[in-house]
PQR file with spaces between the fields and no chain letter, atoms N, CA, C, O and H, PARSE charges and radii, in Angstrom:
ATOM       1  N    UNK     1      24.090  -29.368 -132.833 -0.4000 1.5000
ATOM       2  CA   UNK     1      25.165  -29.520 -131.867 -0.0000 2.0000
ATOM       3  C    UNK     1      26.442  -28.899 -132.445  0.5500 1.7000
ATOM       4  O    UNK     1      26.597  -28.768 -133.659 -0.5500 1.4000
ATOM       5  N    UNK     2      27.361  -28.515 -131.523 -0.4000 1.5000
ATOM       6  CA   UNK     2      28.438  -27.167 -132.076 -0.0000 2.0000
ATOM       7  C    UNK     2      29.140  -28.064 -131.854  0.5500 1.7000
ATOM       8  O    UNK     2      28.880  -28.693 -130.828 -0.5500 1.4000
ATOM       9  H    UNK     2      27.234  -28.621 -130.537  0.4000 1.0000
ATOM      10  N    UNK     3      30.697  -28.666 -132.962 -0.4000 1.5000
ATOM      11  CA   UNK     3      31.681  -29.563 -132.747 -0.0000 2.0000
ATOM      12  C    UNK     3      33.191  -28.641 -132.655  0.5500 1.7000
ATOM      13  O    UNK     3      33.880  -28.102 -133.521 -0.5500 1.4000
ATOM      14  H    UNK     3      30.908  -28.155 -133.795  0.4000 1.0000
ATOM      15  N    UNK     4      33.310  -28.756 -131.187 -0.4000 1.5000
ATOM      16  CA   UNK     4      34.887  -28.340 -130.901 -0.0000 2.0000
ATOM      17  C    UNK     4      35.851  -29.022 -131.128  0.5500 1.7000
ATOM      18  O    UNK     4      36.228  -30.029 -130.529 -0.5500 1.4000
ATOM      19  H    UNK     4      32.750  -29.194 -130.483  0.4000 1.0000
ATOM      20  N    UNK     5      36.345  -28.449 -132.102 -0.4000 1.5000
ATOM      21  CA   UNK     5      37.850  -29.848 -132.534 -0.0000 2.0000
ATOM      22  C    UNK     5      38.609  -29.020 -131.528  0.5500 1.7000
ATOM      23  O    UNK     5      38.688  -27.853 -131.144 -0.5500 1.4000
ATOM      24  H    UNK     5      36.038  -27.630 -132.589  0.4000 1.0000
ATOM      25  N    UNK     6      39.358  -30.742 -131.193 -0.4000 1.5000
ATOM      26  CA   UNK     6      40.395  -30.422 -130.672 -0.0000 2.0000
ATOM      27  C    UNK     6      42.104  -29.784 -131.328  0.5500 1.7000
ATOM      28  O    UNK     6      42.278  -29.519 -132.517 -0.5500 1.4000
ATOM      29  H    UNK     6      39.294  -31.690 -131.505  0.4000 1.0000
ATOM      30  N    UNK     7      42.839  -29.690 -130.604 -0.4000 1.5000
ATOM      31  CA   UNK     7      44.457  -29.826 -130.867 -0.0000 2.0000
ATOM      32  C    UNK     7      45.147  -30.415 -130.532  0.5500 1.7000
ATOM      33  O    UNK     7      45.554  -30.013 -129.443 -0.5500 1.4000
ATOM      34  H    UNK     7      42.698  -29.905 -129.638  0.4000 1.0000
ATOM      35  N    UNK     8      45.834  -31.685 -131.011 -0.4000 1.5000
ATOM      36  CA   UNK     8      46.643  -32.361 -130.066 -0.0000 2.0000
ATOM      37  C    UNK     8      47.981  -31.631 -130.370  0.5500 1.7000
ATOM      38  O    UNK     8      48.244  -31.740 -131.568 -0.5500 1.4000
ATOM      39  H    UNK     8      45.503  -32.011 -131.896  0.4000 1.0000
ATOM      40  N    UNK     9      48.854  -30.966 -129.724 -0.4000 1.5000
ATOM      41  CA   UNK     9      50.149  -30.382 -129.699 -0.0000 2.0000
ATOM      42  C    UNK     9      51.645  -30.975 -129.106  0.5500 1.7000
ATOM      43  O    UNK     9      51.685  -31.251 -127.907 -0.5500 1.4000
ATOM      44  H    UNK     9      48.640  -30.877 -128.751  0.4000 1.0000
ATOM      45  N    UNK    10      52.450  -31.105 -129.652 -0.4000 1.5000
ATOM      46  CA   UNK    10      53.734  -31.438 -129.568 -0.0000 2.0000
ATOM      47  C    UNK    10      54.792  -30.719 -128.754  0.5500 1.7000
ATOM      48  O    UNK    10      55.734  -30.147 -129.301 -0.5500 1.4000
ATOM      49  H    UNK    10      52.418  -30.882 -130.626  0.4000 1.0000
ATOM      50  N    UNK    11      54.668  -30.745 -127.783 -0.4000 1.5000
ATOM      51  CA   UNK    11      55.813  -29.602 -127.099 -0.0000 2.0000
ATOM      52  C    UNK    11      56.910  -30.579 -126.757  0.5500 1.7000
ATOM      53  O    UNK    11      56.817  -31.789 -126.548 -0.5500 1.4000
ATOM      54  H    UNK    11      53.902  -31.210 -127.338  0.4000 1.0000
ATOM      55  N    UNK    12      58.399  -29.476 -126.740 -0.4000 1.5000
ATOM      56  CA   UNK    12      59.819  -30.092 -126.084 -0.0000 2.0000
ATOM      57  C    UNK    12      59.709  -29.239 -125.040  0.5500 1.7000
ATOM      58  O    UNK    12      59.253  -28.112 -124.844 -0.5500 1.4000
ATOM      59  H    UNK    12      58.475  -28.494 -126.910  0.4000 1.0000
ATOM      60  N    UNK    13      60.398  -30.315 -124.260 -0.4000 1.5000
ATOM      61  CA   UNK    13      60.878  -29.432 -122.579 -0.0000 2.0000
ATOM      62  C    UNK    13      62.134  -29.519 -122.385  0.5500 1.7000
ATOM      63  O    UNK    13      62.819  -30.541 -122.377 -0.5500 1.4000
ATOM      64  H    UNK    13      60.768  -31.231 -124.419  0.4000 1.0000
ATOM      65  N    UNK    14      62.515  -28.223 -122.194 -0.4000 1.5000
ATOM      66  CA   UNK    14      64.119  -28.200 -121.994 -0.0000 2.0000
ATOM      67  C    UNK    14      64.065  -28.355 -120.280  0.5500 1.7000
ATOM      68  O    UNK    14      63.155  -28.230 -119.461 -0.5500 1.4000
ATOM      69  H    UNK    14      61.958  -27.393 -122.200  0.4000 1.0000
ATOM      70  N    UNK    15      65.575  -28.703 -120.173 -0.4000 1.5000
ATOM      71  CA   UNK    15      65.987  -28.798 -119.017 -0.0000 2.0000
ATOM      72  C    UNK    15      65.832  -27.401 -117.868  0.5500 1.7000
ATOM      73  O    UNK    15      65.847  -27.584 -116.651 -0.5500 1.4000
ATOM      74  H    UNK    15      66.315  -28.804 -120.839  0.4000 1.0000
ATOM      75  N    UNK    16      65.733  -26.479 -118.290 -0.4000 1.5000
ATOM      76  CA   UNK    16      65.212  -25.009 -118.049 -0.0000 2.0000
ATOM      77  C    UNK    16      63.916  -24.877 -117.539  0.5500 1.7000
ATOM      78  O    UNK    16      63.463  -23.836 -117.063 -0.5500 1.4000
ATOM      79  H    UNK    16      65.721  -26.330 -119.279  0.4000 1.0000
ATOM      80  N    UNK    17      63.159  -26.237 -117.671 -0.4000 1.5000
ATOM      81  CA   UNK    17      61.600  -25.180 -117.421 -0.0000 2.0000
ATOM      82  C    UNK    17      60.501  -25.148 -118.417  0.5500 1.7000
ATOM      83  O    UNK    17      59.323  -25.425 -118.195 -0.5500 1.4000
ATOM      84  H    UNK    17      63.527  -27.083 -118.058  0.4000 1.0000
ATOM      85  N    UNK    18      61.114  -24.716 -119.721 -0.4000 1.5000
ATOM      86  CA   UNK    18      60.313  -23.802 -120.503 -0.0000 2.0000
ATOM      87  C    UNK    18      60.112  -24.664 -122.224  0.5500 1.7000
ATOM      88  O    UNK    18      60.789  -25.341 -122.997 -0.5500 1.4000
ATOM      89  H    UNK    18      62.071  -24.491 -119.901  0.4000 1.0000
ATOM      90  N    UNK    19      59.077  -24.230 -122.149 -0.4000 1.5000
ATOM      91  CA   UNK    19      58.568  -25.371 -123.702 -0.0000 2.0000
ATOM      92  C    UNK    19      58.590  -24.658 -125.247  0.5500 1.7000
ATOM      93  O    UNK    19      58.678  -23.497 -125.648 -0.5500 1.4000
ATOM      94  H    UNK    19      58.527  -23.680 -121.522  0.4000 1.0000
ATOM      95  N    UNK    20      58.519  -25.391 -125.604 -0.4000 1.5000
ATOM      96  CA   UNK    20      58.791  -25.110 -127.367 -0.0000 2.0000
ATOM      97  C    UNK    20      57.393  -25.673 -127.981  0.5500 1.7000
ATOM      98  O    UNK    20      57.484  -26.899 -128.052 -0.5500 1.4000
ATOM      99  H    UNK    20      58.447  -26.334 -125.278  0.4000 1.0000
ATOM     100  N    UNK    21      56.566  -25.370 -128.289 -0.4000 1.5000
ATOM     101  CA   UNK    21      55.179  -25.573 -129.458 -0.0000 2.0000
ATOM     102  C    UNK    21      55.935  -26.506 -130.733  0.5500 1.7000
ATOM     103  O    UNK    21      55.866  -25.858 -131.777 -0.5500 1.4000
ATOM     104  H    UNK    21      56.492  -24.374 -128.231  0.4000 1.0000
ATOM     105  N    UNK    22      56.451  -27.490 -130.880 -0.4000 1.5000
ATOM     106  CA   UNK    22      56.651  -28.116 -132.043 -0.0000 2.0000
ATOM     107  C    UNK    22      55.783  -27.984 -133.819  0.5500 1.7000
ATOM     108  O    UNK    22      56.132  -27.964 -134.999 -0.5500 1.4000
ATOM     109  H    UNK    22      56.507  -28.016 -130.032  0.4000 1.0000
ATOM     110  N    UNK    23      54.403  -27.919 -132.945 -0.4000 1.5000
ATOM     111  CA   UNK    23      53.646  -28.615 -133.744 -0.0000 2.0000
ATOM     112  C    UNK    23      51.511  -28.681 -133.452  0.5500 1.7000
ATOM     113  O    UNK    23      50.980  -28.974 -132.380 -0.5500 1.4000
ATOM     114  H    UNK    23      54.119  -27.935 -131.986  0.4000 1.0000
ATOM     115  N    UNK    24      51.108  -28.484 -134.156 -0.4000 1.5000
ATOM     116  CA   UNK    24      49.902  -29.474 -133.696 -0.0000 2.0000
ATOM     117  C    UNK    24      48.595  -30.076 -134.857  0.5500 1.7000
ATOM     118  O    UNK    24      48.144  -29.252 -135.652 -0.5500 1.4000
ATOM     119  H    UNK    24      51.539  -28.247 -135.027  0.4000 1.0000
ATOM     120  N    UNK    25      48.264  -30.961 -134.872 -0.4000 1.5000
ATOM     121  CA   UNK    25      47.580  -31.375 -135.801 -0.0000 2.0000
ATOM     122  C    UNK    25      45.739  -31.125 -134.787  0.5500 1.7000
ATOM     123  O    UNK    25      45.389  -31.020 -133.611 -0.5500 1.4000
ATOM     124  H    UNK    25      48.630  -31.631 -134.226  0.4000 1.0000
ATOM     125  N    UNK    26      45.023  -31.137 -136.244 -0.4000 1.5000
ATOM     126  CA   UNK    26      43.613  -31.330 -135.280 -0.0000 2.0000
ATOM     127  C    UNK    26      42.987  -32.540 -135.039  0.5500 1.7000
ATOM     128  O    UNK    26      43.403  -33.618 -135.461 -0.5500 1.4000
ATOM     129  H    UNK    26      45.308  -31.223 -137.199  0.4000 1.0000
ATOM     130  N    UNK    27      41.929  -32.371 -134.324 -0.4000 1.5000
ATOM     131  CA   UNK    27      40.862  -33.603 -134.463 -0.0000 2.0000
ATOM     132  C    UNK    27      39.570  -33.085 -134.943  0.5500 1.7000
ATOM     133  O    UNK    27      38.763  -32.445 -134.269 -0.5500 1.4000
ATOM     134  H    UNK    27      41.591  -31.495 -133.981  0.4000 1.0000
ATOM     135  N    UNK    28      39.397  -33.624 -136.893 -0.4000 1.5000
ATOM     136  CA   UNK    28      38.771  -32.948 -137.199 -0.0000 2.0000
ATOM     137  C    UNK    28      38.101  -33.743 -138.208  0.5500 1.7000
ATOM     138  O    UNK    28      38.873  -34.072 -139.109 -0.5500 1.4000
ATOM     139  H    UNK    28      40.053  -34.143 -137.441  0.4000 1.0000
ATOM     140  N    UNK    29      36.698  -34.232 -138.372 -0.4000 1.5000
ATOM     141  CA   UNK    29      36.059  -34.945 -138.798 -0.0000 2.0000
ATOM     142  C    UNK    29      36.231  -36.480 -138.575  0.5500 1.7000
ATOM     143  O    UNK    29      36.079  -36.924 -137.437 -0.5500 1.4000
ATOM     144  H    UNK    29      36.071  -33.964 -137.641  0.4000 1.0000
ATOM     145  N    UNK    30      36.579  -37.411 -139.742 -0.4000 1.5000
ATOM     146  CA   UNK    30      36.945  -38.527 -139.636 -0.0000 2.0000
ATOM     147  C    UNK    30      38.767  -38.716 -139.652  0.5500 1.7000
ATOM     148  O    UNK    30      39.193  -39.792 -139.232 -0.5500 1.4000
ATOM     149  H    UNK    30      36.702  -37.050 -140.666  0.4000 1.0000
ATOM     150  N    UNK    31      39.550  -37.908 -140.025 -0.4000 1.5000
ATOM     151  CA   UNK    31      40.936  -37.762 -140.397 -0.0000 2.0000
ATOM     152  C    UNK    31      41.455  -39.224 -138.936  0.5500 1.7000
ATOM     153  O    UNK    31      41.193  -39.317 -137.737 -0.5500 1.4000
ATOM     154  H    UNK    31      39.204  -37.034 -140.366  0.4000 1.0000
ATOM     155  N    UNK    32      42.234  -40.069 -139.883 -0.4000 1.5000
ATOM     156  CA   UNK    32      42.833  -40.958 -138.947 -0.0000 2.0000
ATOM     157  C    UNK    32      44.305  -41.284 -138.986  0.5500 1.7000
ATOM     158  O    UNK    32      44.903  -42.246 -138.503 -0.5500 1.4000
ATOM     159  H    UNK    32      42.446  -39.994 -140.857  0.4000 1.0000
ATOM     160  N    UNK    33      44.737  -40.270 -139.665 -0.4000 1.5000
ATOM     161  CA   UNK    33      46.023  -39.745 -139.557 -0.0000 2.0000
ATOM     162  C    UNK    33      46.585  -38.704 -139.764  0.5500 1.7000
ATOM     163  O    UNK    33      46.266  -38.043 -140.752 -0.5500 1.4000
ATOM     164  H    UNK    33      44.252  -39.489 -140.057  0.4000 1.0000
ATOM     165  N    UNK    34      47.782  -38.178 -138.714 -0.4000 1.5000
ATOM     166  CA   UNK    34      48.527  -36.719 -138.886 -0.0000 2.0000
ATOM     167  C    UNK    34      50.142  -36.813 -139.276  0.5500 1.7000
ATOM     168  O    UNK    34      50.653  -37.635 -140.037 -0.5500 1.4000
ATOM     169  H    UNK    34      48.041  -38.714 -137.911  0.4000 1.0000
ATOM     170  N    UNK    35      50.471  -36.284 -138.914 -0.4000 1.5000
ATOM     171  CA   UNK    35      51.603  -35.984 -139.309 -0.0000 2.0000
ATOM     172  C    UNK    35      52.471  -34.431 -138.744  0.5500 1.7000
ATOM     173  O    UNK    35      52.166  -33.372 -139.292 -0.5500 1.4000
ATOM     174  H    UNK    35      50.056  -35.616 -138.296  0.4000 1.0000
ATOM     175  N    UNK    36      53.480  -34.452 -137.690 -0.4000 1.5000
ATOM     176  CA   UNK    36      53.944  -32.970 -137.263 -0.0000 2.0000
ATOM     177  C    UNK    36      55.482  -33.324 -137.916  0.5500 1.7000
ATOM     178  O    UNK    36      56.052  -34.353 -137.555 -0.5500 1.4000
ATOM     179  H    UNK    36      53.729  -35.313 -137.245  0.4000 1.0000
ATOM     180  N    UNK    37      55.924  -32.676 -138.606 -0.4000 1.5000
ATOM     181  CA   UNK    37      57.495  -32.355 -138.958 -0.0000 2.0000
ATOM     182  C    UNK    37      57.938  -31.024 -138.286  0.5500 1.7000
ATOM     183  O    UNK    37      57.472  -29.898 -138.460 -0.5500 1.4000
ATOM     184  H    UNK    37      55.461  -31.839 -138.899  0.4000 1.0000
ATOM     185  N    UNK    38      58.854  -31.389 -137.552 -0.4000 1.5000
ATOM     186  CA   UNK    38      59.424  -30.216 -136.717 -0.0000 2.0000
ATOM     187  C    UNK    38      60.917  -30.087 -137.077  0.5500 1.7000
ATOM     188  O    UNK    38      61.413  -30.759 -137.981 -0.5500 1.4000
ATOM     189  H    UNK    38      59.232  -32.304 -137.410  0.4000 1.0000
ATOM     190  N    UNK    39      61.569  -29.262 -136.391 -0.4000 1.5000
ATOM     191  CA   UNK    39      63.022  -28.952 -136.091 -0.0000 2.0000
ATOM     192  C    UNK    39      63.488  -28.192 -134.743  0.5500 1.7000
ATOM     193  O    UNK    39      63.244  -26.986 -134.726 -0.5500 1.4000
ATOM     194  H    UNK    39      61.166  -28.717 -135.656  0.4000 1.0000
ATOM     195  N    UNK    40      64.106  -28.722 -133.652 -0.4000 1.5000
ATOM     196  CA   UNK    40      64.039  -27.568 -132.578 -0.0000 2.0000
ATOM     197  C    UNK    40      66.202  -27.579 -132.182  0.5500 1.7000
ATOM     198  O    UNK    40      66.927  -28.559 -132.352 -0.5500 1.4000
ATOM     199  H    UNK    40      64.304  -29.702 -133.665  0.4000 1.0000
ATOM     200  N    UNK    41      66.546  -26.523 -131.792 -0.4000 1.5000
ATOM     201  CA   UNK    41      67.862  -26.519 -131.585 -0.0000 2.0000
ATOM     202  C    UNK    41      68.346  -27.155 -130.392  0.5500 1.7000
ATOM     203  O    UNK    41      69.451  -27.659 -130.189 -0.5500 1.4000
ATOM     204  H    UNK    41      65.957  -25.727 -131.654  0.4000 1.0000
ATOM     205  N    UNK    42      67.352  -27.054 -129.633 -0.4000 1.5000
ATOM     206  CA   UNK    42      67.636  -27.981 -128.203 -0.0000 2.0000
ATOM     207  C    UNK    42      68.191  -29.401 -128.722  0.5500 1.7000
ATOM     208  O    UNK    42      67.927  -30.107 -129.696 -0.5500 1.4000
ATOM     209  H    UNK    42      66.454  -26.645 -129.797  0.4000 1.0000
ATOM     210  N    UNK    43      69.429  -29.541 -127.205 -0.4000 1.5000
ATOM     211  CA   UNK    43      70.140  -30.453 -127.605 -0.0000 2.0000
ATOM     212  C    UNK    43      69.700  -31.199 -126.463  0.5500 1.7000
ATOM     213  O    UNK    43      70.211  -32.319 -126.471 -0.5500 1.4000
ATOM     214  H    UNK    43      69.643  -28.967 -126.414  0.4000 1.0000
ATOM     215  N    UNK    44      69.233  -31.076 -125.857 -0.4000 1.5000
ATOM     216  CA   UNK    44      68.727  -32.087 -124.631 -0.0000 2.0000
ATOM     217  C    UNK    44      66.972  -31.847 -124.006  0.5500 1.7000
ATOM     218  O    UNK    44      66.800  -31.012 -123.118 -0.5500 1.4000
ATOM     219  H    UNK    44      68.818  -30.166 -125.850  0.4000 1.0000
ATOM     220  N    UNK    45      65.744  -32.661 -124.570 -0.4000 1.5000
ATOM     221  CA   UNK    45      64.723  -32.450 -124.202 -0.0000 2.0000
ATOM     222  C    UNK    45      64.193  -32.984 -124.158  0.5500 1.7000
ATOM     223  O    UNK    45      64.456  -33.977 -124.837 -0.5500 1.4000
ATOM     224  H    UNK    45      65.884  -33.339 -125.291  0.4000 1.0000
ATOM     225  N    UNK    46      62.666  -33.037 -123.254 -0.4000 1.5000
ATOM     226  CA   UNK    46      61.571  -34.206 -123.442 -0.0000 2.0000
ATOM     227  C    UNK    46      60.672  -34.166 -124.638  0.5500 1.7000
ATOM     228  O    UNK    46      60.923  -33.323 -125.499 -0.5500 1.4000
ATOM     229  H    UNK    46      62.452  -32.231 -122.703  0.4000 1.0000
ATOM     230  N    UNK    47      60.017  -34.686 -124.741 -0.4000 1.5000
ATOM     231  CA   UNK    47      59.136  -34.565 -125.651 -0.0000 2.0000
ATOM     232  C    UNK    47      57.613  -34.971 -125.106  0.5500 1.7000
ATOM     233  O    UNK    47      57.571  -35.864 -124.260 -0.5500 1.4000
ATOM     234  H    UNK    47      59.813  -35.371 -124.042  0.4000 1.0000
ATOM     235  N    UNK    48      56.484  -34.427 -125.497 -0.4000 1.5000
ATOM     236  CA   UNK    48      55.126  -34.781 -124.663 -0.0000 2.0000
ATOM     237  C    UNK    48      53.949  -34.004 -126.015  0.5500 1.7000
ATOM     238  O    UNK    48      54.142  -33.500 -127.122 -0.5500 1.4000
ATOM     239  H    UNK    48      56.518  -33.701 -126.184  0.4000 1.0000
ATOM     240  N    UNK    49      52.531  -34.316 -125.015 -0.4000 1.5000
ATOM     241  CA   UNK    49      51.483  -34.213 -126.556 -0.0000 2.0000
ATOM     242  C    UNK    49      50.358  -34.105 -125.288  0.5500 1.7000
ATOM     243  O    UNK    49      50.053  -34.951 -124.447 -0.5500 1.4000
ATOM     244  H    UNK    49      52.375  -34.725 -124.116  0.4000 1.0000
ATOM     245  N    UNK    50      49.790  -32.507 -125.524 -0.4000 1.5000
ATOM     246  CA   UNK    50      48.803  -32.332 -124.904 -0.0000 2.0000
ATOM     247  C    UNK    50      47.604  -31.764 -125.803  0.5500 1.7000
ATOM     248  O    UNK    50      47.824  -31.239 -126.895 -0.5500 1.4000
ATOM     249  H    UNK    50      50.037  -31.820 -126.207  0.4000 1.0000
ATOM     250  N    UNK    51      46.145  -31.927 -125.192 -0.4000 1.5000
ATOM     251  CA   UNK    51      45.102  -32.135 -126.138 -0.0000 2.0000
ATOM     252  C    UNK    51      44.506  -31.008 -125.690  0.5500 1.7000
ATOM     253  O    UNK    51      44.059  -31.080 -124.546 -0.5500 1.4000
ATOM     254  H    UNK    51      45.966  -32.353 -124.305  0.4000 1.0000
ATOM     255  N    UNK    52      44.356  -29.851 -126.346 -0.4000 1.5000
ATOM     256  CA   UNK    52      44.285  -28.445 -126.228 -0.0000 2.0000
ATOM     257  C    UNK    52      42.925  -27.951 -126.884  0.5500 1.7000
ATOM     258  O    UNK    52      42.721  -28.247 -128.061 -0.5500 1.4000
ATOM     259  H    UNK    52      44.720  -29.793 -127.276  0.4000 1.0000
ATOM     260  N    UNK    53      41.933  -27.171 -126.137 -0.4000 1.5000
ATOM     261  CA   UNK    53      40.953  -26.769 -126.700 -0.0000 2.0000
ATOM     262  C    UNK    53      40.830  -25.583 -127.821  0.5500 1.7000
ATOM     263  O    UNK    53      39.867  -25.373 -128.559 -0.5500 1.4000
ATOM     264  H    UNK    53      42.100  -26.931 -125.180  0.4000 1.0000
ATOM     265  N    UNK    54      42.439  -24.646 -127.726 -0.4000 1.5000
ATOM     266  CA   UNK    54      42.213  -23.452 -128.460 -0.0000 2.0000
ATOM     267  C    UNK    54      44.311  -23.423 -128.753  0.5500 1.7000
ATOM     268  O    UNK    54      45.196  -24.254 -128.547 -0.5500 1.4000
ATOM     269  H    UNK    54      43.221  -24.817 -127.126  0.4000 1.0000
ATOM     270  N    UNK    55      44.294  -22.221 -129.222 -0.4000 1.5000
ATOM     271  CA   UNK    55      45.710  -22.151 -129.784 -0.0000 2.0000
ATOM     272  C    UNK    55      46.060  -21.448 -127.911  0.5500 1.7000
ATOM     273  O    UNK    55      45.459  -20.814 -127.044 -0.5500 1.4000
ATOM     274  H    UNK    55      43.575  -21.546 -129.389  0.4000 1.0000
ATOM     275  N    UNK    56      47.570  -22.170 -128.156 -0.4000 1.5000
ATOM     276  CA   UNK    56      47.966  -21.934 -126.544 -0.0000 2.0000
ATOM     277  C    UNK    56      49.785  -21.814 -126.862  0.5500 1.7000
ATOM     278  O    UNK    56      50.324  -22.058 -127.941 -0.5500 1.4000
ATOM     279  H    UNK    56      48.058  -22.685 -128.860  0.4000 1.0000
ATOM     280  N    UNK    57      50.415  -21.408 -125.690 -0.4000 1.5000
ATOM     281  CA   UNK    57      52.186  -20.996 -125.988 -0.0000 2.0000
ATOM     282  C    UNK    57      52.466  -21.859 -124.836  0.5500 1.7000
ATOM     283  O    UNK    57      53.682  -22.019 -124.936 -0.5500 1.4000
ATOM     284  H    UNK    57      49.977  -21.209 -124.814  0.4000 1.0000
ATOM     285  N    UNK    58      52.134  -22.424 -123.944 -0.4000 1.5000
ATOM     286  CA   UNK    58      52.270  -23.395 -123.246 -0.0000 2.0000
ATOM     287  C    UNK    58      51.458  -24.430 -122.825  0.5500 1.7000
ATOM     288  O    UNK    58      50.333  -23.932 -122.787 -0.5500 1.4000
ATOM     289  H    UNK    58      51.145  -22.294 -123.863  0.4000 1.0000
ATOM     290  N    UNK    59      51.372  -25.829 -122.417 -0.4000 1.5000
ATOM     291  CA   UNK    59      50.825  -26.563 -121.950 -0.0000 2.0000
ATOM     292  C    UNK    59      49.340  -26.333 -121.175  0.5500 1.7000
ATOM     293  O    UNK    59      49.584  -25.291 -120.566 -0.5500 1.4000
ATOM     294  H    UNK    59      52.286  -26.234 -122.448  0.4000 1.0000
ATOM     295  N    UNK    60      48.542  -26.535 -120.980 -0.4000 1.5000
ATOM     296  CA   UNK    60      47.423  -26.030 -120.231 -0.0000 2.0000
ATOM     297  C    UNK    60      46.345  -27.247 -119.773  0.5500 1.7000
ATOM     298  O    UNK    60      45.345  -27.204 -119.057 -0.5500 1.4000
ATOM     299  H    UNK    60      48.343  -27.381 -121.475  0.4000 1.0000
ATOM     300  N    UNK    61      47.041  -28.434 -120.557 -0.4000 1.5000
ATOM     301  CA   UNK    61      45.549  -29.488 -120.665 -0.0000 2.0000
ATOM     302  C    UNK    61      46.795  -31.045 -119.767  0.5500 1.7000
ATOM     303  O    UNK    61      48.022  -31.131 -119.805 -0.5500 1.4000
ATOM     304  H    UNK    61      47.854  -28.469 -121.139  0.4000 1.0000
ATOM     305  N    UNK    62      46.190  -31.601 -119.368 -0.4000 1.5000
ATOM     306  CA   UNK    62      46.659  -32.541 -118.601 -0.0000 2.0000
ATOM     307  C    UNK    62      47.995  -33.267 -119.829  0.5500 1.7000
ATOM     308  O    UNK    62      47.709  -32.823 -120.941 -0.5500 1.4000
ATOM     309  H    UNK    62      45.193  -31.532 -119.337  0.4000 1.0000
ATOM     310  N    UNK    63      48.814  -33.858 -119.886 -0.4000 1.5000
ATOM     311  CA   UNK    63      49.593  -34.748 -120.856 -0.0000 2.0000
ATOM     312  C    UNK    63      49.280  -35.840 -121.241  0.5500 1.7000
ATOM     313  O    UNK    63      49.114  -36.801 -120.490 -0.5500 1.4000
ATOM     314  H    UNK    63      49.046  -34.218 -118.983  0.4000 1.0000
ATOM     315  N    UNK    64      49.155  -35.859 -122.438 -0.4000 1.5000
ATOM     316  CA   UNK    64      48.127  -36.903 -123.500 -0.0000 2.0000
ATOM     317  C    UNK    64      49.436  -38.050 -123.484  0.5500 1.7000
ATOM     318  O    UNK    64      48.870  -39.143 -123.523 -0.5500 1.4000
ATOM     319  H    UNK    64      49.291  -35.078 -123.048  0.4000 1.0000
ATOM     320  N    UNK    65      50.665  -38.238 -123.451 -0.4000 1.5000
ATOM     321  CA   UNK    65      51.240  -38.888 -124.133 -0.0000 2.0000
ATOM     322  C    UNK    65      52.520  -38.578 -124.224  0.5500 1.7000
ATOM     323  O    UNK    65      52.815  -37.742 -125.079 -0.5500 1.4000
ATOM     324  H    UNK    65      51.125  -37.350 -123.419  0.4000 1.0000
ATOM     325  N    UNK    66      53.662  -39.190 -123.335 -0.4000 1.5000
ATOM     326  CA   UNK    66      54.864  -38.535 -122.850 -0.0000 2.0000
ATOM     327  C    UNK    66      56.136  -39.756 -124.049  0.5500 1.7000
ATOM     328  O    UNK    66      55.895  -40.962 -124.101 -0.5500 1.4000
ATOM     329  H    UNK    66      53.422  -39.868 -122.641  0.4000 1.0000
ATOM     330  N    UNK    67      57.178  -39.235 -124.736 -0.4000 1.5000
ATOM     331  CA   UNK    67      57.720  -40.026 -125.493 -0.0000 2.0000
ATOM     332  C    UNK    67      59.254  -40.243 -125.211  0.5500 1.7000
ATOM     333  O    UNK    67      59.917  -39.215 -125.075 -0.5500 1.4000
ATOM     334  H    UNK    67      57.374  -38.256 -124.694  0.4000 1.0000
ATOM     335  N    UNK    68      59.857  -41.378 -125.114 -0.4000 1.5000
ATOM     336  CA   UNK    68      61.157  -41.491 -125.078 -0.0000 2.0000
ATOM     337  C    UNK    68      61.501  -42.114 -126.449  0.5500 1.7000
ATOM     338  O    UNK    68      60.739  -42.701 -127.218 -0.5500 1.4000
ATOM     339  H    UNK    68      59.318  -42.213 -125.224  0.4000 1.0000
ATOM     340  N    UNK    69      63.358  -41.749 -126.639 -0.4000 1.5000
ATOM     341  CA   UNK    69      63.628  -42.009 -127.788 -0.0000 2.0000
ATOM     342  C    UNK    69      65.476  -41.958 -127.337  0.5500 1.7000
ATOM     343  O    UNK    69      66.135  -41.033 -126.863 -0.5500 1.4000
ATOM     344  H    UNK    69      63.977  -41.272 -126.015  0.4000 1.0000
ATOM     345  N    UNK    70      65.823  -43.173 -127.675 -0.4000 1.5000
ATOM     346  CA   UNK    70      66.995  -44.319 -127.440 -0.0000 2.0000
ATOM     347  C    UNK    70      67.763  -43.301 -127.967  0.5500 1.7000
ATOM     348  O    UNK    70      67.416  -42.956 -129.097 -0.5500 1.4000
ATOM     349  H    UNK    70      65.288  -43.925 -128.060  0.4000 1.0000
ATOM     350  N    UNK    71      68.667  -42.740 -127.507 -0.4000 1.5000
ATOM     351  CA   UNK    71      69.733  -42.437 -129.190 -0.0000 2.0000
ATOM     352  C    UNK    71      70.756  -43.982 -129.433  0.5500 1.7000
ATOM     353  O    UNK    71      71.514  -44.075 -130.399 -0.5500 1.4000
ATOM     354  H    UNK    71      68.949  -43.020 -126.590  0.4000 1.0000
């Protein structure tokens, strides 16, 4: 049997439209933890985590996981 790891990926959404790739860790054997360290200049954005079959520049897979954060 052929095992397709996944990507879970980190994108910001600016108020514009248009996304930023943060990040993405795999799903790859037993690993039960990741870790993405980013930096993006946007001063106003969402943040979200979609689960991607291949390397991608935008979103393509339904949204795994949408995040808010208090300032």
């Amino acid at each position: 049997m052929l095992f397709r790891s996944k990507r879970f990926v980190l994108w910001a959404y600016a108020p514009d439209g248009t996304y930023t790739r943060l990040g993405q860790v795999y799903n790859w054997k037993k690993n039960d933890e990741a870790t993405i360290d980013a930096e993006t200049s946007l001063t106003d954005f969402g943040l979200l985590m979609t689960v991607e079959d291949t390397d991608v520049t935008v979103p393509t897979s339904t949204v795994w996981s949408v995040f808010t954060i208090e300032p």
